[in-house]
C-alpha positions as CSV (number, residue, x, y, z in Angstrom):
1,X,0.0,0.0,0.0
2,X,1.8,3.3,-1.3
3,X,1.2,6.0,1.2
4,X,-1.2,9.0,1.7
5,X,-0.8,11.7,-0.8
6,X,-1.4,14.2,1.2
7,X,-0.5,15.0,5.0
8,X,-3.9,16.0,5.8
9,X,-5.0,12.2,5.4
10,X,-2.6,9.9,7.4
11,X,-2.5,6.2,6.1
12,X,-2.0,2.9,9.2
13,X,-2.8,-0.5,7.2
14,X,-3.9,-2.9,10.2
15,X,-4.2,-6.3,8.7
16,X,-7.2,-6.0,6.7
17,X,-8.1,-2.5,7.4
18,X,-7.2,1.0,6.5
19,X,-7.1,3.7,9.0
20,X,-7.4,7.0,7.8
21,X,-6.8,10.0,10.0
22,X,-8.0,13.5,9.2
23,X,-5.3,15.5,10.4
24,X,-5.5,19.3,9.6
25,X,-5.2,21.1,12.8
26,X,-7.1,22.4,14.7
27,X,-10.7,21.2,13.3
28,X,-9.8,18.4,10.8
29,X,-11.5,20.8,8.2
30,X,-11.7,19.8,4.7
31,X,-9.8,21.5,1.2
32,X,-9.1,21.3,-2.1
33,X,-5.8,19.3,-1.2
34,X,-7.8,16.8,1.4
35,X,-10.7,16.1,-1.0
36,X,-8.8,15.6,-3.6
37,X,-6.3,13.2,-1.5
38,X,-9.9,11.4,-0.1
39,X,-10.6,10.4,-3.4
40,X,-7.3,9.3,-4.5
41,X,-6.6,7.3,-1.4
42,X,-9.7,5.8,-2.1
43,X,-9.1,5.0,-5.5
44,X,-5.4,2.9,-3.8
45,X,-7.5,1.2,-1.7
46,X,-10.4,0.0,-4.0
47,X,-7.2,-1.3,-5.9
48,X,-5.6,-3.3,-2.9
49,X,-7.3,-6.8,-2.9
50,X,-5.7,-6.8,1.0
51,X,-8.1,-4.1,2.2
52,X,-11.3,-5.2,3.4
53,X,-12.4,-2.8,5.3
54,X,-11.5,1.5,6.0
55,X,-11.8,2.9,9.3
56,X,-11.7,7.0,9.4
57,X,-11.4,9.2,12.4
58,X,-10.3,12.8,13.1
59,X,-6.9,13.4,15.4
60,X,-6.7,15.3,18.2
61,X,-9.6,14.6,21.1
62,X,-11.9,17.4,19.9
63,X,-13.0,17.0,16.3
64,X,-13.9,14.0,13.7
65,X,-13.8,17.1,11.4
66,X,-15.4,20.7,11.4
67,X,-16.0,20.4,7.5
68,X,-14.9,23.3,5.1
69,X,-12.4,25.9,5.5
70,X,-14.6,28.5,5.3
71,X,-12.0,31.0,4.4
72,X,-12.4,29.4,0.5
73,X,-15.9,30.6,0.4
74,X,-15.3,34.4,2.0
75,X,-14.7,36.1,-1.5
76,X,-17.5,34.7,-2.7
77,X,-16.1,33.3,-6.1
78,X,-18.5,31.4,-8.0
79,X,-15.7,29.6,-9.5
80,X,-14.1,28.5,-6.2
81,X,-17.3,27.1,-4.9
82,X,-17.9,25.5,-8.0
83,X,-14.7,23.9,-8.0
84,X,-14.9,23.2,-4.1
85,X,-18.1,21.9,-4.3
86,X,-17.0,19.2,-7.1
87,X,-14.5,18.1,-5.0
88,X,-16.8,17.7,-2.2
89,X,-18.9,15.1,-4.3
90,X,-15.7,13.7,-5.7
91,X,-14.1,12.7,-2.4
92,X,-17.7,11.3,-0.4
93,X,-19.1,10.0,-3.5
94,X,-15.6,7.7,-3.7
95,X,-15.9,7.0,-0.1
96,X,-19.6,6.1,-0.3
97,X,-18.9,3.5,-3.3
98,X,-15.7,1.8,-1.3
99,X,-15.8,-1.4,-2.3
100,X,-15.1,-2.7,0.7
101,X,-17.0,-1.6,4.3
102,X,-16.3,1.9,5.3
103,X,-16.9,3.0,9.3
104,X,-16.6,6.2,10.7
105,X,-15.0,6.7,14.2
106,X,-16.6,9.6,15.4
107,X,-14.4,10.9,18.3
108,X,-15.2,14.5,18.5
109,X,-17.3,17.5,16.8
110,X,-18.7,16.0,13.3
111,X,-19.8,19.7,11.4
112,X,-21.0,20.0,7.6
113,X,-18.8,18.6,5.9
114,X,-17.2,16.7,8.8
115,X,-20.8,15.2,9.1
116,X,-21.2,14.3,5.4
117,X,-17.7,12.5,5.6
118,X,-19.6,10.4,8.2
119,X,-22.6,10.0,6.2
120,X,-20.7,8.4,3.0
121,X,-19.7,5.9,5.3
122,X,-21.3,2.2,6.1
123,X,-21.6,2.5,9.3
124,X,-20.9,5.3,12.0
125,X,-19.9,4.9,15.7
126,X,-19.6,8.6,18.0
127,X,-18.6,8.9,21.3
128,X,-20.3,9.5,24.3
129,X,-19.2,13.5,23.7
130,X,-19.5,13.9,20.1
131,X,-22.1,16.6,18.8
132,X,-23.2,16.6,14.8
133,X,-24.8,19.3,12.9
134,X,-25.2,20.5,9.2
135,X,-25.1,24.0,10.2
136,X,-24.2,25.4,6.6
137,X,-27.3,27.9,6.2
138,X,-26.5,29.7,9.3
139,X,-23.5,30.9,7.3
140,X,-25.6,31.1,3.8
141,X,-24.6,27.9,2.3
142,X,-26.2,24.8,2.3
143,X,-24.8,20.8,2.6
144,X,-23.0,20.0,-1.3
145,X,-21.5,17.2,-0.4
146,X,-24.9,14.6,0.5
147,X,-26.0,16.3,3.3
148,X,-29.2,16.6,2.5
149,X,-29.7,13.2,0.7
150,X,-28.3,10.5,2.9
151,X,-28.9,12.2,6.4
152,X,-32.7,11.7,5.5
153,X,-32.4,8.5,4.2
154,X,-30.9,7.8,7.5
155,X,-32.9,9.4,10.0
156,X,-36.3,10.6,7.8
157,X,-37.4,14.0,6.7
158,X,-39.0,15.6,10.0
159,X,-35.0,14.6,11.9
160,X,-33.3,16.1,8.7
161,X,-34.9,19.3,8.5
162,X,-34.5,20.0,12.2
163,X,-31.0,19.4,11.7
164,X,-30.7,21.1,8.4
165,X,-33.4,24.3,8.0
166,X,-33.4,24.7,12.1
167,X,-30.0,24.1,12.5
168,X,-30.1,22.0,15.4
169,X,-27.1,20.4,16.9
170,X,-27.6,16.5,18.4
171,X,-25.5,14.9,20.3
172,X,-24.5,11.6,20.0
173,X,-26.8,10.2,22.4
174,X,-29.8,11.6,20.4
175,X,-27.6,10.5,16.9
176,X,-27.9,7.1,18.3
177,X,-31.6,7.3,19.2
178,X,-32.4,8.6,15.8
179,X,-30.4,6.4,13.4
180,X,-28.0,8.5,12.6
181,X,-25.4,6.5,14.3
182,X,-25.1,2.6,15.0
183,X,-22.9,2.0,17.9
184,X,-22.6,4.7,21.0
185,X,-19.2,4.5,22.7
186,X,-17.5,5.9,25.9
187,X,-14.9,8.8,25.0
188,X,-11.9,7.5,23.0
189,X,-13.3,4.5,22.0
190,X,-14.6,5.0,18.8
191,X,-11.5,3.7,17.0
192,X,-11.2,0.7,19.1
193,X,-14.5,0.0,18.5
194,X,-14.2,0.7,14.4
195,X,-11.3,-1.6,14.4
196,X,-13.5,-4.9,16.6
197,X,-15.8,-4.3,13.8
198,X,-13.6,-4.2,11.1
199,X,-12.2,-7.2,12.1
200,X,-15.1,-8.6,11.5
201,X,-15.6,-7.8,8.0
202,X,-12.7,-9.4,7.7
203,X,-14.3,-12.9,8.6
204,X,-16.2,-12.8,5.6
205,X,-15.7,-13.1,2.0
206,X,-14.5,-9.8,0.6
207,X,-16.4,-10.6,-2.6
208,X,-19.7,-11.6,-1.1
209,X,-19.1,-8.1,1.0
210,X,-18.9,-6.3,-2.0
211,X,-21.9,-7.5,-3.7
212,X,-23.8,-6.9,-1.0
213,X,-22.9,-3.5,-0.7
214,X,-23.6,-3.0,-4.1
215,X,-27.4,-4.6,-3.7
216,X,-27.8,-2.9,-0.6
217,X,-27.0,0.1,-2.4
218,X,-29.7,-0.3,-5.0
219,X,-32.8,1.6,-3.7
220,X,-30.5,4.5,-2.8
221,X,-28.8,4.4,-6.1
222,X,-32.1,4.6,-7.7
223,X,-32.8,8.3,-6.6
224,X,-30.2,9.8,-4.9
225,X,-27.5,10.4,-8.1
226,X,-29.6,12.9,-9.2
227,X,-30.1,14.9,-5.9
228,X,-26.6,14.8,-5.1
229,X,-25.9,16.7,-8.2
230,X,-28.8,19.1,-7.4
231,X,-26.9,19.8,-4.3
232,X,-24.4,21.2,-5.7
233,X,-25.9,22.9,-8.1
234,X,-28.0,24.6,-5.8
235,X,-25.0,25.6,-3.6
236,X,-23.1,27.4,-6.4
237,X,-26.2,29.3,-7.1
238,X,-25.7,30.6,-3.6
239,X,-22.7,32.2,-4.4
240,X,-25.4,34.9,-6.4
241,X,-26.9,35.9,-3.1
242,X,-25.8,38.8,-0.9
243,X,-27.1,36.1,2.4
244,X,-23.8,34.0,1.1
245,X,-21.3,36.3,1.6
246,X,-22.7,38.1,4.7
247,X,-22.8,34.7,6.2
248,X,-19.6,33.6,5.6
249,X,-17.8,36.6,6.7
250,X,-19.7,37.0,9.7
251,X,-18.7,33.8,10.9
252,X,-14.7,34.6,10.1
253,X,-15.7,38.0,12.1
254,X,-17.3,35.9,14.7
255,X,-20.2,38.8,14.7
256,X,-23.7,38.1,14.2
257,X,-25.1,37.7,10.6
258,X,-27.4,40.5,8.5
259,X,-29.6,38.5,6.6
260,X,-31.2,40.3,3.4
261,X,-33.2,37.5,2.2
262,X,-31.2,38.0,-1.1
């Protein structure tokens, strides 16, 4: 297994599984360079017949991942957004169709993007402390990366829309109540736990595994394409509004927003 291609994404091969570490200080948050390593790492891995299974997590104590650097989004460039936003799909769309089982190890703050890492995954597991929000239109922008599609297939439209037009944070108590994660774990045992269960995996037949995936993966594949691209279509238009700008820079200026309702 050839290493990460970027230092944001630290590699450890463990038998069968892959761990991945989001490692960009001091909220794990997401750029061009990361979501374009995501989806190159994955692309290693899906060509590894060794890996069975990919584990991710965040480093530090604090965050899984804080989700975009809003700094790329402060100018308000249409282009950048449109660019960022591509990568966004890129990287969760490539972790979403891992051939193998993909688990999230959810030891800290999962935000936007952070959360929609989470949601391309199989299967999540958050500690006790963890909090998750898609919290993007409080700063003008909205989820571009499946936010809106796969948190309601998880959890249902009435959960989704607290989460996504109210902007409500859960923690990972509710998360677990909810659907929105399988397995609840004391703090800093999320990776632990992600490896027991990728070990697991392992006991099967990595073939079978992937067919399943893929049948499993049917219903969803059915609709969702298309509103995934919607996504980010949608969130480039933002980049039109006055609301998307105010809201971005009044969260760099840690002030409250103006909206304009345009």
């Amino acid at each position: 297994m050839s290493m990460s291609p970027t230092e944001k994404l630290q590699l450890d091969v463990q038998g069968h599984t892959a761990v991945v570490t989001i490692n960009n200080p001091a909220a794990n948050t997401w750029d061009a360079e990361s979501l374009s390593g995501l989806k190159t790492l994955i692309a290693a891995l899906n060509a590894d017949k060794n890996i069975y299974a990919l584990v991710i997590t965040g480093s530090g104590e604090k965050f899984f991942s804080a989700g975009a650097d809003l700094k790329m989004f402060a100018s308000g460039d249409k282009a950048v957004a449109q660019d960022i936003g591509l990568k966004f799909g890129q990287a969760f769309e490539a972790l979403a169709d891992f051939r193998g089982v993909s688990i999230a190890a959810i030891n800290g703050f999962a935000m936007g993007g952070g959360l929609e890492c989470a949601l391309a995954c199989d299967i999540r597991i958050a500690e006790e402390q963890a909090q998750l929000a898609l919290p993007e239109a409080k700063v003008g922008l909205l989820p571009c990366a499946g936010g809106t599609q796969r948190l309601t297939a998880l959890v249902g439209a009435g959960w989704a829309k607290r989460m996504i037009l109210c902007g409500e944070r859960v923690s990972a108590e509710t998360a677990h109540r909810i659907g929105l994660v399988e397995e609840l774990v004391p703090q800093g045992e999320s990776l632990q736990a992600a490896l027991n269960m990728a070990s697991a995996v392992a006991q099967q037949s990595p073939v079978a595994v992937s067919f399943c995936k893929a049948l499993i993966h049917e219903a969803r594949d059915a609709v969702m394409p298309k509103g995934l691209i919607l996504e980010r279509e949608r969130f480039v238009q933002l980049f039109d509004t006055v609301d998307q700008k105010e809201g971005v820079n009044a969260f760099l200026e840690k002030r409250q927003p103006e909206w304009k309702n345009a």
